[in-house]
N, C-alpha and C positions, 0 to 999 in steps of 0.2 A: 273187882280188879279192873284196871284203869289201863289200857297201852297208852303210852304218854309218845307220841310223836316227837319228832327230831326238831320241831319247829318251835314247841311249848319249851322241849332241854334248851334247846336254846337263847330262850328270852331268861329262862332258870336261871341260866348261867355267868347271862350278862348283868354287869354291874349297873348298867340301866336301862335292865330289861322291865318289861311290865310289869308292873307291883300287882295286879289282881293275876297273874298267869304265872309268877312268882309265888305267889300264896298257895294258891291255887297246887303247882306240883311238889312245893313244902309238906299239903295236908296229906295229900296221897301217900307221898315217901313217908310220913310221922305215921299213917295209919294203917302202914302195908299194904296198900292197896294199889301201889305203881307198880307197872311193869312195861319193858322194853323189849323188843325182839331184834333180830342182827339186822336186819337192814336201818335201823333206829341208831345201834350202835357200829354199825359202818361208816353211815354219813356222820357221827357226831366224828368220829374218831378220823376222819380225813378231812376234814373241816378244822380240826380243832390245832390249835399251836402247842409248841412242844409243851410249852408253860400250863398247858389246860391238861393236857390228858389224863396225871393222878386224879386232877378232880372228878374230870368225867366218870372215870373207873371207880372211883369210890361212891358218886350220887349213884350209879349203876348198879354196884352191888349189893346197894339199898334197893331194888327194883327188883320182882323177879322178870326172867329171863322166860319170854315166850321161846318156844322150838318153831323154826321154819320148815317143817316136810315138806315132802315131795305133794302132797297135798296142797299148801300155800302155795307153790308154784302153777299146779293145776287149777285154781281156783282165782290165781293174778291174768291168768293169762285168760280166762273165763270174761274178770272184769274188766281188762283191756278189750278185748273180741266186742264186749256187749258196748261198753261208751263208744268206740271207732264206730259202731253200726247206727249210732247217732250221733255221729259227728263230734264229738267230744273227745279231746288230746289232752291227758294230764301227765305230769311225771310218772316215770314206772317207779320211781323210790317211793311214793306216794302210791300206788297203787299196790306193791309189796306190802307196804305196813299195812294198806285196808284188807288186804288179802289176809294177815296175820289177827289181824283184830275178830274177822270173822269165822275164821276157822277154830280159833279159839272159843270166841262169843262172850269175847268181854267189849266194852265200850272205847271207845278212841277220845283221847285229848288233843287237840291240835291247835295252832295258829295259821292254819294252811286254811282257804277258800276251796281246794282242790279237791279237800274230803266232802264237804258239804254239795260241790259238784256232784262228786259220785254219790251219794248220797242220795240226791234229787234225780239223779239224771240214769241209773244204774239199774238193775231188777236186783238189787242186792241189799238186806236190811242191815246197810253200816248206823250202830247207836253212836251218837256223838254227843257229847258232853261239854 
């Protein structure tokens, strides 16, 4: 299983979005192995124009749907604590979804530099793909 970031749906989505990050969340979704969690489908879904959203709602339903507990939360605010104590300021929507990915323990897909930050820079073993 695959958390597909808000960043990868969205290159997905666009008509001239990257053809290797296009394939790329094609194989996942063709092989069951995408999945999204709410804060994934928050930002696509307030982002997105009225004209997008069946679409969104339907590549989604092809995706399974990670759960964000009360855990995810305890564990976002863990990896904000740990980056801030070395200096490093990324998005919390980005930081939500690695929160999601690890609590889980499936791997993350992204188009975002932010995750590879935390990655490198975090006491937290986010896999990226």
């Amino acid at each position: 299983m695959t958390l597909i970031d808000t960043s990868a749906w969205i290159e997905f989505f666009r008509k001239s979005g990257n053809r290797d990050i296009k394939a790329r969340v094609a194989a996942y979704l063709e092989l069951g192995e995408a999945a999204h969690c709410g804060p994934v489908q928050f930002e696509l879904l307030t982002g997105a124009r009225e004209a997008e959203i069946a679409d969104i709602r339907t590549a989604l339903a092809f995706s399974v749907r990670l759960d964000f507990p009360v855990d995810c939360w305890d564990r976002a605010a863990q990896i904000e604590k740990a980056l801030r104590g070395k200096g490093v300021t990324v998005p919390r929507d980005d930081i939500f979804v690695a929160a999601a990915a690890l609590h889980h323990g499936v791997a993350l897909y992204a188009d975002d530099s932010h995750f590879t930050l935390m990655r490198d820079k975090g006491p937290f073993p986010l896999l990226l793909r």
